[in-house]
TORKE-649091 format. One record per residue: z, y, x of N, C-alpha, C, CB in turn; residue number from 1. Coordinates in steps of 0.001 Angstrom, whole numbers. Glycine has a CB too. Layout:
N
+---------+---------+---------+---------+---------+---------+---------+---------+---------+---------+---------+---------+-----+
:    n.zz :    n.yy :    n.xx :   ca.zz :   ca.yy :   ca.xx :    c.zz :    c.yy :    c.xx :   cb.zz :   cb.yy :   cb.xx :   n :
+---------+---------+---------+---------+---------+---------+---------+---------+---------+---------+---------+---------+-----+
:       Z :       Y :       X :       Z :       Y :       X :       Z :       Y :       X :       Z :       Y :       X : NUM :
...
+---------+---------+---------+---------+---------+---------+---------+---------+---------+---------+---------+---------+-----+
***
This chain:
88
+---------+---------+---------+---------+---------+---------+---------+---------+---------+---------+---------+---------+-----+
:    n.zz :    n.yy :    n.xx :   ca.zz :   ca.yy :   ca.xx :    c.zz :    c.yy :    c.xx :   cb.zz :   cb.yy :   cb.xx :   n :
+---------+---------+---------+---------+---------+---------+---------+---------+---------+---------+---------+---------+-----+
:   21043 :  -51661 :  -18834 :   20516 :  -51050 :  -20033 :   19195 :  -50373 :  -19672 :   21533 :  -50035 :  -20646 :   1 :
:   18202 :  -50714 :  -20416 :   16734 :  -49476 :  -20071 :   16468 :  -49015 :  -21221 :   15120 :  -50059 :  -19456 :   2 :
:   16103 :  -47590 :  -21105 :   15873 :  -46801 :  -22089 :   13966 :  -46521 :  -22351 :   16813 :  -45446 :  -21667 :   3 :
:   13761 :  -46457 :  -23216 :   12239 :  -46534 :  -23548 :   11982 :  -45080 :  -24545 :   11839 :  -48199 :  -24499 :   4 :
:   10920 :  -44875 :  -23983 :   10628 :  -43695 :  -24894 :    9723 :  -43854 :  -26133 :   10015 :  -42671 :  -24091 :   5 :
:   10097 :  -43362 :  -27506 :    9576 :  -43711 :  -28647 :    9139 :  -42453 :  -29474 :   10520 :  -44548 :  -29319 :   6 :
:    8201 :  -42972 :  -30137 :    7253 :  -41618 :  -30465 :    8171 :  -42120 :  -32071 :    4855 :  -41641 :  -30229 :   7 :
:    8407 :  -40320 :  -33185 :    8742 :  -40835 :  -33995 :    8699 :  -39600 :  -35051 :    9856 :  -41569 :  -33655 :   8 :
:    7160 :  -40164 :  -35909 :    6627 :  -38967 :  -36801 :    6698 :  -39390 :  -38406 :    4947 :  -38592 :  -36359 :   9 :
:    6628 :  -38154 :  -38908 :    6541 :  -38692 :  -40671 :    5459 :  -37665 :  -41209 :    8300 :  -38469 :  -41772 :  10 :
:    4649 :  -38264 :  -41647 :    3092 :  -37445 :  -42574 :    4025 :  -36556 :  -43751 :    1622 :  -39031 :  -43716 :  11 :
:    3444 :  -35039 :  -43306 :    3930 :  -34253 :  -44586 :    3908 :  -34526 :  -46133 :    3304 :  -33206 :  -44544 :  12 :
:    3674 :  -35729 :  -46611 :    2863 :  -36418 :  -47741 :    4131 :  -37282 :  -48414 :    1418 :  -37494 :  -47101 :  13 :
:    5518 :  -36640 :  -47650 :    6593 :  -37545 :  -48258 :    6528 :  -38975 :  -47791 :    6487 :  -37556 :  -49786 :  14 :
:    5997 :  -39154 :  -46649 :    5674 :  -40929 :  -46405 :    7049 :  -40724 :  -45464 :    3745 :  -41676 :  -45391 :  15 :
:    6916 :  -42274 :  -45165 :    8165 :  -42682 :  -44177 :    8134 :  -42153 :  -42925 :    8288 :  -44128 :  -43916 :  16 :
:    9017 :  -42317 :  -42611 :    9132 :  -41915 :  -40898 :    8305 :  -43338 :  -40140 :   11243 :  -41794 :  -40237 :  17 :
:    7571 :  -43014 :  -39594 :    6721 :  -44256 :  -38027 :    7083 :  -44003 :  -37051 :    5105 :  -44283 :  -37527 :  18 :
:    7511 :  -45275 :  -36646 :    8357 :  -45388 :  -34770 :    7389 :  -46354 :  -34000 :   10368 :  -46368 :  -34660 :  19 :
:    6970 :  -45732 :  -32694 :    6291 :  -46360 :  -32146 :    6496 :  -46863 :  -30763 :    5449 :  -45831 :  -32309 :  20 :
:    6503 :  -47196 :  -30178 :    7108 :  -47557 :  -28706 :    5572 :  -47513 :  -27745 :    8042 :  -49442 :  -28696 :  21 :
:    6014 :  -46460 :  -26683 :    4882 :  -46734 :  -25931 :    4889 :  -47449 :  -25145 :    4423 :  -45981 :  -25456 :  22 :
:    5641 :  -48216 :  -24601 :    5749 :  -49556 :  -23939 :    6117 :  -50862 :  -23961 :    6132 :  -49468 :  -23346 :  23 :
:    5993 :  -50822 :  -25314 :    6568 :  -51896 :  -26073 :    5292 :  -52427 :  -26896 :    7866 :  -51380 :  -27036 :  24 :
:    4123 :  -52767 :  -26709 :    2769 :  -53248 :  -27245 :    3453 :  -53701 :  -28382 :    1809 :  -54386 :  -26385 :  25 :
:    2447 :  -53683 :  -29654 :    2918 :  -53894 :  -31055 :    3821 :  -53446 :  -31910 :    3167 :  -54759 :  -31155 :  26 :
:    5001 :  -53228 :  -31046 :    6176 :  -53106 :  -31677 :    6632 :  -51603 :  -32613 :    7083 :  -53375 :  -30533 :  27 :
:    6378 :  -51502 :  -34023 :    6575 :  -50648 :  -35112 :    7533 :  -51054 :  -35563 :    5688 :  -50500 :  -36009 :  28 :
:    7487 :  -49677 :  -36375 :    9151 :  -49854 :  -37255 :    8824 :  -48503 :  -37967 :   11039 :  -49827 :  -36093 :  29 :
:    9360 :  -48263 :  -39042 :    9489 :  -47142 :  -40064 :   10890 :  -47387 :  -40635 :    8286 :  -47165 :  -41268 :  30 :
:   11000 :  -46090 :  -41374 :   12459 :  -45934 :  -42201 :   12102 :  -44714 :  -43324 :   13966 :  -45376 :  -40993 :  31 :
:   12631 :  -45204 :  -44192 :   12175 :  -43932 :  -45370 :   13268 :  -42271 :  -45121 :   12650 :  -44791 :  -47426 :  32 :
:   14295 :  -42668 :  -44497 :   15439 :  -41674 :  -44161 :   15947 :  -41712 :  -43070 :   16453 :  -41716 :  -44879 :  33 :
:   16113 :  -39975 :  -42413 :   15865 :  -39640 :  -41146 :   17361 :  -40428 :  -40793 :   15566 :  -37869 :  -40796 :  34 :
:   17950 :  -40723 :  -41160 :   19022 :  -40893 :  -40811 :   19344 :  -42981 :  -40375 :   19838 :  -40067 :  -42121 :  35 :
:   18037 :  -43224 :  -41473 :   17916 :  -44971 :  -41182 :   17110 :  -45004 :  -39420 :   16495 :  -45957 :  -42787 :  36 :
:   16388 :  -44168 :  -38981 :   15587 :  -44537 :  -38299 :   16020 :  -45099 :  -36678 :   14773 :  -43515 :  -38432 :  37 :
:   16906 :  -44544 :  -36188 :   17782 :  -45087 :  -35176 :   17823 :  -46631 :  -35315 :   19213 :  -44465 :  -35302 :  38 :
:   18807 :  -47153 :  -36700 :   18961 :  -48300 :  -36627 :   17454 :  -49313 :  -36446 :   19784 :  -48484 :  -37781 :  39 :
:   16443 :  -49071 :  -37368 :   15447 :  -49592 :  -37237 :   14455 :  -49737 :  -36002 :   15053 :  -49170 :  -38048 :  40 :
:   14854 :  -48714 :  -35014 :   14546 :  -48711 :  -33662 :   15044 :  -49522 :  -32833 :   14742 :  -47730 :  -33196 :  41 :
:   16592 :  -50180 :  -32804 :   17320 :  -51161 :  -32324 :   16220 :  -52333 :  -33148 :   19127 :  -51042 :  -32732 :  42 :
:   16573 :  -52333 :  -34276 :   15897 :  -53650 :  -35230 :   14766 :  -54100 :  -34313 :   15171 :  -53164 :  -36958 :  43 :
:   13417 :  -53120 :  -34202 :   12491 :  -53474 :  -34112 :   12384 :  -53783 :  -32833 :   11775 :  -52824 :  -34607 :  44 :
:   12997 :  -53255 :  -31472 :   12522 :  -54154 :  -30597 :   13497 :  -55496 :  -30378 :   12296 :  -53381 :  -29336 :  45 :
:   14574 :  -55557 :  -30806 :   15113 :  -56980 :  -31100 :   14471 :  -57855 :  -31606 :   16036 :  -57045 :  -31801 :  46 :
:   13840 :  -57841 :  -32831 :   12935 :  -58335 :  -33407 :   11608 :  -58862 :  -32774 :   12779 :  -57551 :  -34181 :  47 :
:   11405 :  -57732 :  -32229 :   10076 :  -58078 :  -31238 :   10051 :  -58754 :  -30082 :    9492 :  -57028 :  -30782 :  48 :
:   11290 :  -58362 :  -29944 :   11618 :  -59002 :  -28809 :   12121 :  -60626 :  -28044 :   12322 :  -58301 :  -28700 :  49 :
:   12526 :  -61006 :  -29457 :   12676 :  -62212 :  -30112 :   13623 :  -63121 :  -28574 :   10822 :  -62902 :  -30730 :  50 :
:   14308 :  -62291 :  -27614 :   14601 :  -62354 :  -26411 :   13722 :  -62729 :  -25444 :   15470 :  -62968 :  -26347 :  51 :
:   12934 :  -62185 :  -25639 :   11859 :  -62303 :  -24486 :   12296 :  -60868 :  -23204 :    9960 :  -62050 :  -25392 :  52 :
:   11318 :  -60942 :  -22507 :   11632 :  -59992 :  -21474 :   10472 :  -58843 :  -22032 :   11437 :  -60670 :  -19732 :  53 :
:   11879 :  -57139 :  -21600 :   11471 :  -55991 :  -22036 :   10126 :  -55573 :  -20759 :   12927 :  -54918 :  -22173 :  54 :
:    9630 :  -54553 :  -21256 :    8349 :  -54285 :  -20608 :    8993 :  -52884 :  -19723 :    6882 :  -53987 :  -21864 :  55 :
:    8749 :  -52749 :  -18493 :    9203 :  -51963 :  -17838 :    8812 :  -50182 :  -18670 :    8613 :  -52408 :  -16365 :  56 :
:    9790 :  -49616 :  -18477 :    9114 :  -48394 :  -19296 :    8812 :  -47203 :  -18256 :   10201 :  -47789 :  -20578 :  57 :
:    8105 :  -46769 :  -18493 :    7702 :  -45405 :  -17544 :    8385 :  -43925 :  -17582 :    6255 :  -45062 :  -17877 :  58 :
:    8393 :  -43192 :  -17135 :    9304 :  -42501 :  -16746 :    8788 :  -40936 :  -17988 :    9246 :  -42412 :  -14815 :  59 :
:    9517 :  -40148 :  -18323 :    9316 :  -38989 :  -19254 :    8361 :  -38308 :  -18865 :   10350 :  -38135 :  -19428 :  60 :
:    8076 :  -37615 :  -17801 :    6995 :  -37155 :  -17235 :    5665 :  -37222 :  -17654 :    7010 :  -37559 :  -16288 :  61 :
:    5200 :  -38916 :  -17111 :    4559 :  -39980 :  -17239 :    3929 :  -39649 :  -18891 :    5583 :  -41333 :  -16932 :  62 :
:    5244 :  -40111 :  -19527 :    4940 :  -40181 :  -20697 :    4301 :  -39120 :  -21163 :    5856 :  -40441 :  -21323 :  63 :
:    4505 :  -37629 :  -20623 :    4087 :  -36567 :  -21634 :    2607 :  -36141 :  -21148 :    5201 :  -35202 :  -21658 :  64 :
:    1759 :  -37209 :  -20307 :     679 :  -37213 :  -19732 :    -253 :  -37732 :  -20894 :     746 :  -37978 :  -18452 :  65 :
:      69 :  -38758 :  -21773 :    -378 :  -39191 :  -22253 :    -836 :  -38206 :  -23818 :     286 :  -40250 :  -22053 :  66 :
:   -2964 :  -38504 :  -23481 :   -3464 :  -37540 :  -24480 :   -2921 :  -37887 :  -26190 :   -5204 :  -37618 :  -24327 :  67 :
:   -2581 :  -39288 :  -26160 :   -2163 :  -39472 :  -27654 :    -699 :  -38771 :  -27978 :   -2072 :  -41151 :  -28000 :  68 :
:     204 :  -38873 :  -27295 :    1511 :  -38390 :  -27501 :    1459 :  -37250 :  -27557 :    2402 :  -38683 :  -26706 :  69 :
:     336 :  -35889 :  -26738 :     844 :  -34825 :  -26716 :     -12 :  -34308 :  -27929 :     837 :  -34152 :  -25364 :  70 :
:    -883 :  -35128 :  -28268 :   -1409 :  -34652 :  -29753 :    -381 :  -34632 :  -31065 :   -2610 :  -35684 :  -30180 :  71 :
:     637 :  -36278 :  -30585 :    1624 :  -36463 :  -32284 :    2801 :  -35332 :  -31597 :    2595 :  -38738 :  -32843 :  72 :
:    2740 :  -35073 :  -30594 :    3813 :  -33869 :  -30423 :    3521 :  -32326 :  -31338 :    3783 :  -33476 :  -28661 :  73 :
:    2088 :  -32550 :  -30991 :    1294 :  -30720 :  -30671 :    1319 :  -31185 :  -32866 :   -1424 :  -30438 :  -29114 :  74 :
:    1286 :  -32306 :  -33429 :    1529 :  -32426 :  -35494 :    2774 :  -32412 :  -35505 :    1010 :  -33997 :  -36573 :  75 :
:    3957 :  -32750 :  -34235 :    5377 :  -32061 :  -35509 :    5870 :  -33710 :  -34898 :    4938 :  -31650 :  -38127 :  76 :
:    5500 :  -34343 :  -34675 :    6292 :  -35797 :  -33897 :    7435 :  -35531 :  -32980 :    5227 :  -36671 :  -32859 :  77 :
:    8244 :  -36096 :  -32483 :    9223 :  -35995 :  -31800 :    9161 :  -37439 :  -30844 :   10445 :  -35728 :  -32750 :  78 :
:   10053 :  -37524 :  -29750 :   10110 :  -38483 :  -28816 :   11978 :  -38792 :  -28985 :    9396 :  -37838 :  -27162 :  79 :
:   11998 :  -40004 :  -29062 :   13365 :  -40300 :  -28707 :   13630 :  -41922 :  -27412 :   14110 :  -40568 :  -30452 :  80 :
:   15087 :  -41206 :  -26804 :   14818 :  -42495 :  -26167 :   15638 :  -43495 :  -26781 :   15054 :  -42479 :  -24700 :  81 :
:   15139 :  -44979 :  -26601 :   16072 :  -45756 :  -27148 :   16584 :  -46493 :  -26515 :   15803 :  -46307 :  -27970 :  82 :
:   17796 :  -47161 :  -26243 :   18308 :  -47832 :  -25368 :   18299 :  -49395 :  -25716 :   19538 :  -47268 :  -25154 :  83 :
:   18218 :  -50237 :  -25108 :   17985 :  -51743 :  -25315 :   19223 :  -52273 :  -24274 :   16207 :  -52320 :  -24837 :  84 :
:   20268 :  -53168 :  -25020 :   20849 :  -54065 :  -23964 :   20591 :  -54939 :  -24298 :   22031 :  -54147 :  -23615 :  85 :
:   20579 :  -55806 :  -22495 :   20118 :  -57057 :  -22756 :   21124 :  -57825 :  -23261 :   19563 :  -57641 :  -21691 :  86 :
:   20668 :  -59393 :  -23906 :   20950 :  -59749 :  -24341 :   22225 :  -60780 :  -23385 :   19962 :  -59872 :  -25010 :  87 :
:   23142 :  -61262 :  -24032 :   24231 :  -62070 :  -22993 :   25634 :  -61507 :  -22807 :   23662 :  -62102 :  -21486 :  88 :
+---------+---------+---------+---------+---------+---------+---------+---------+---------+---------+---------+---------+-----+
***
């Protein structure tokens, strides 16, 4: 199982929740309710993933180095990890 860390914010403007994967190039996903967004996080890298091979993910630390993340942190974003099993 590898776990990936996912950025996961919603604009005060009543918009949806945006899930982003930082190691997962391309791969988005939204949910209108805090409570859909989990599932749509499985969805989307399945989807993306189309069984191809996952992208190694970097470690929490790592991650909180990064100037874009600690900006959607420093607006009210949150990080979750998500877990991926492989497929088989």
């Amino acid at each position: 199982m590898t776990h990936h860390i996912t950025v996961v914010g919603k604009d005060p403007d009543d918009s949806a929740y945006g899930v982003w994967f930082l190691d997962v190039p391309r791969c988005l996903s939204a949910a209108d309710e805090k409570e859909e967004f989990l599932t749509m996080v499985s969805e989307a890298l399945k989807v993306h993933l189309h069984g191809g091979e996952l992208p190694a993910a970097r470690p929490p630390p790592e991650i909180l180095q990064i100037d874009e993340v600690r900006e959607d942190l420093a607006h009210g974003d949150f990080l979750i990890s998500a877990a991926h099993l492989p497929a088989g």
